[in-house]
NUFIBA-968950 format. One record per residue (C-alpha): x, y, z. Coordinates in steps of 0.05 Angstrom, whole numbers, plus 5000, padded with zeros to 4 digits. Layout:
REM residues N
XYZ/...
END
This chain:
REM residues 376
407241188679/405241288599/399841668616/402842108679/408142248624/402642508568/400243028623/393642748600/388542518656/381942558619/379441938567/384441808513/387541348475/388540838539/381640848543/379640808482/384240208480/380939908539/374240048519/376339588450/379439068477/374338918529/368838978474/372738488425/373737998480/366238018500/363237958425/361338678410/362539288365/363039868415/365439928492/364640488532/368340568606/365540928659/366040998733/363140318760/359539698733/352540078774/352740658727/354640288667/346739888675/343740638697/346240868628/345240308582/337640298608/336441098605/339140978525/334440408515/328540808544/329541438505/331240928436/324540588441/319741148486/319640738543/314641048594/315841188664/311840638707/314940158650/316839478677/324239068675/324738378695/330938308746/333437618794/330437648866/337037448885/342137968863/346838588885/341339158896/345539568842/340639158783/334939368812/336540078837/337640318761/330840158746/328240578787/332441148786/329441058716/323341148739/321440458711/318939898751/323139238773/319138588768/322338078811/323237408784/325736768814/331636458808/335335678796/336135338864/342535078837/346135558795/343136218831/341136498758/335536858731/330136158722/328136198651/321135808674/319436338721/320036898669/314236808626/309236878684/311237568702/310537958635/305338368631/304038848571/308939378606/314638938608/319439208568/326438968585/330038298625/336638328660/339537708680/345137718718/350737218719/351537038789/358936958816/361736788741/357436358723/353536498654/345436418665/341735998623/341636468559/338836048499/331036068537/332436718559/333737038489/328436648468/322336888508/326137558500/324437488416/317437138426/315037788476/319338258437/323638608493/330738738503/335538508546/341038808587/346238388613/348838478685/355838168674/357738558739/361337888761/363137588705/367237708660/369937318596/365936688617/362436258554/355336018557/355435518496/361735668464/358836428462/361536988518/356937328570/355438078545/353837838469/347137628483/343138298497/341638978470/348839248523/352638838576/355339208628/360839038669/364539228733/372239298754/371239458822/377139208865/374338458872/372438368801/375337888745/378838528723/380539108775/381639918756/380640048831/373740268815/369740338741/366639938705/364839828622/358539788583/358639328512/355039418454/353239258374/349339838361/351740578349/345740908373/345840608437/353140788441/352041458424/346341538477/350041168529/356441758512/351642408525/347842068582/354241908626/357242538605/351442968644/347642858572/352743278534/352243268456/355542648429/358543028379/363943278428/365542808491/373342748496/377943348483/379942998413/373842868381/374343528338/381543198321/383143348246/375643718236/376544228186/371344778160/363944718163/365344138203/369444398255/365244998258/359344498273/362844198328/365244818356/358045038358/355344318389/360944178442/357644568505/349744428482/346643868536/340543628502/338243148556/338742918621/344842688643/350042428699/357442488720/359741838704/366641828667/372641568694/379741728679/385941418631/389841288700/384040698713/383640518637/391940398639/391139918700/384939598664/390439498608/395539178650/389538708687/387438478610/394538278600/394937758665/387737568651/389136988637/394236818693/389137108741/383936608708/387636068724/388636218787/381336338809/380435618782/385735318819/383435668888/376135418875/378334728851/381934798931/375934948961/372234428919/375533868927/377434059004/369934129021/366833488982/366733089042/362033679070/357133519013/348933409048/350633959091/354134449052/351934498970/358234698934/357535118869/356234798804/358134948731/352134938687/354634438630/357934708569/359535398609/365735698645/365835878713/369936518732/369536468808/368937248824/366136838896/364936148914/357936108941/356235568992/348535369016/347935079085/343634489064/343034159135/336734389181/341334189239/346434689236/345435429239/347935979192/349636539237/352936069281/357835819214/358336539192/360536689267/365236149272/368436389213/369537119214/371836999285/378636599254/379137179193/374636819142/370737399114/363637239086/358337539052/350837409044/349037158984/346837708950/340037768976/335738308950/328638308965/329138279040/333838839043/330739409091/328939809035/325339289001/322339169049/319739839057/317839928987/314639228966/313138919032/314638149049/315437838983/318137179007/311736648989/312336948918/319736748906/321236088947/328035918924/330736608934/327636708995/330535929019/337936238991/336436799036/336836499108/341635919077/346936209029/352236539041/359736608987/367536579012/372736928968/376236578919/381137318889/386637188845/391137448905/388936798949/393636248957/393635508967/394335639038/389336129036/384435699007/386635019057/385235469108/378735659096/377334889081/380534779144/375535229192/369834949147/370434239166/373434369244/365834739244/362234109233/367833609257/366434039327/358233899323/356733209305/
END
């Protein structure tokens, strides 16, 4: 209602405020909201490639198992995605697999923290420093999570973040990039405003400019000096990403209670099911619970069937490199990544939102164990 009553739509001080808070809470200098978590990664890439030349044909390091959004920006960068393999237990970007796919093109990683759950950062940033490339974190699902007593998004050159509706924090749609530096920032401004000068992106950044300066602006505030994209979002979305910051932690705890549910309710299912696990000295945020069917005997379609049949809705587990389209572009590339292509005809998440209750989660538990009670 605030901002209906300023008769302003356009970014402003609620998102500016937004942007801050997010960025504070995530260890960083700078945030910068835009219309979903996909084209906050397509923008903090473009600014990393013009910063340091970056060719075309250039190389990123992405998960095999992820939402096709982490690769799709690299290559509507024209840059190359080099798949890597991930942890058969927490789903993650495997820091051992890393090494043997840099070549001297590799420029970039992007791990991506799977469902809440931090990857394994300190090897990560490590290699990252020894081969001398940046890293973009895809914080997509995870939000506000600690690896190590430090929080996702504070590890890289940007972290990028969605609010779509099922997300740790919702604004309907939209999504927030995070960053130290101010030239990124300033990149990452023009690109997602259709690469407008920086010096004039929000109808008050020539606010108290006098003289030669306000001239300057005035003469800078309709040049576009590169290529750029439509990718702002409005203060009507930043004022419900206030109001989601302020129950944050309510809607924490309640993601951890529905998972603890689920948990505890499936633990006799342990040998056929594995349950998710929290990497020590790391929190879990639960934007999902993933579940692997670890028994040969039983079937996954037949589970998923069984389940969406009595209103359990499921999802794959975000499988990536047999998508069609993958397909079609790379070819089979399931002997090269074992563990992702195992999670790929075994894995499979349940929700665990903030809006689920206790009942919710029993009755998922429920339908889980009548499945196997039914074929022993």
């Amino acid at each position: 209602m605030q901002v209906l009553d300023s008769n302003r739509i356009t970014a402003g001080p609620m998102m500016s405020r937004f942007e801050s808070e997010i960025a504070a809470l995530h260890g960083c200098r700078f945030g910068l909201m835009c219309n979903s978590g996909t084209s906050a990664l397509q923008i903090a890439l473009a600014a990393l490639k013009e910063l340091h030349g970056w060719a075309d044909g250039d190389e990123v390091l992405v998960p095999a198992l992820t939402f096709v959004a982490t690769s799709n920006v690299v290559l509507y960068n024209a840059m190359v995605p080099v798949f890597v393999d991930v942890e058969p237990d927490y789903y993650g970007l495997d820091p051992e697999a890393i090494e043997r796919r840099i070549t001297p093109r590799t420029r970039a990683i992007m791990p991506v923290h799977i469902a809440g759950l931090p990857c394994d950062m300190d090897p990560i940033v490590a290699i990252a420093r020894r081969h001398r490339l940046h890293i973009v974190e895809d914080c997509a699902e995870t939000m506000f999570s600690r690896y190590k007593g430090r929080v996702v998004g504070s590890f890289g050159a940007a972290g990028c973040f969605s609010t779509y509706a099922a997300h740790i924090v919702s604004t309907g749609a939209g999504g927030v990039a995070t960053t130290s530096d101010p030239r990124l920032l300033v990149l990452m401004k023009s690109i997602m405003n259709h690469g407008r000068d920086a010096i004039y992106i929000r109808m008050d950044d020539d606010a108290g400019r006098t003289g030669e300066e306000l001239f300057e602006i005035a003469d800078r505030r309709f040049s576009f000096v590169r290529l750029g994209h439509s990718f702002r979002s409005t203060e009507m979305e930043a004022a419900l990403g206030i109001a989601q910051l302020e129950e944050r932690e309510d809607h924490w705890r309640r993601r951890l209670r529905t998972a603890t549910l689920l948990r505890d309710g499936l633990a006799s299912l342990e040998g056929r099911l594995q349950l998710p696990k929290v990497r020590p000295d790391c929190d879990h945020a639960y934007m999902f619970f993933p579940l692997v069917l670890t028994d040969q005997a039983y079937s996954r379609a037949g589970l998923i069937h069984f389940l969406e049949e009595r209103g359990v809705e499921t999802r794959f587990l975000l499988p990536l490199i047999n998508q069609p389209v993958y397909l079609k572009m790379f070819g089979n590339l399931d002997a090269q990544y074992p563990v992702t292509a195992r999670l790929n005809e075994t894995a499979f998440y349940v929700g665990s939102h903030t809006e689920m209750t206790d009942s919710d989660a029993e009755y998922v538990v429920d339908c889980l164990q009548t499945f196997f009670d039914e074929r022993r």
